[in-house]
N, C-alpha and C positions, 0 to 999 in steps of 0.2 A: 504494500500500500504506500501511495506516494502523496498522499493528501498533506501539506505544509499544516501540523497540528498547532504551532506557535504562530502563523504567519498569519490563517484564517481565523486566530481566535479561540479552535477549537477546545484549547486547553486553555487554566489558568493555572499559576500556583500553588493553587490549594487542589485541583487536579491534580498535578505535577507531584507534588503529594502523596495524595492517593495512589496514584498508578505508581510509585515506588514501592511502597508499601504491598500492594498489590502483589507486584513481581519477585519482591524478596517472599514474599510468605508462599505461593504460588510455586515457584521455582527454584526454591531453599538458595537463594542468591543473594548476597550482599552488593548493595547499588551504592559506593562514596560517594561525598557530598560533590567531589571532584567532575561525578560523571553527570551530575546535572546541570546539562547545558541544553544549548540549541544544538547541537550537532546531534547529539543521543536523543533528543526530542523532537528532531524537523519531522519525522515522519513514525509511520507504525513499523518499516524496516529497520529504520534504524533503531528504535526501541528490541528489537529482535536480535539484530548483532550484538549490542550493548549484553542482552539477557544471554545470548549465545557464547558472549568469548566468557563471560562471567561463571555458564557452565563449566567450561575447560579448566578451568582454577582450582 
């Protein structure tokens, strides 16, 4: 999915949030405060790499 989540609006902060939380609990994965940016949040892919190299660790 390529939909711009920060660009359109479609998240905010407290979204941003939430969907941390979300994927640490979800996917027994720790997300640093480091990885929350626009790069790891521009899209639903890249939310997915982010979850994905975090499984490898």
């Amino acid at each position: 999915e390529t939909t711009p989540l920060l660009e359109e609006w479609f998240i905010d902060s407290l979204a941003i949030v939430d969907t941390v939380l979300f994927l640490e609990n979800q996917f027994g994965v720790r997300i640093d405060r480091r990885d929350i940016s626009g790069v790891h949040f521009r899209n639903v892919t890249a939310l997915a790499e982010l979850v994905h190299s975090r499984l490898k660790r």
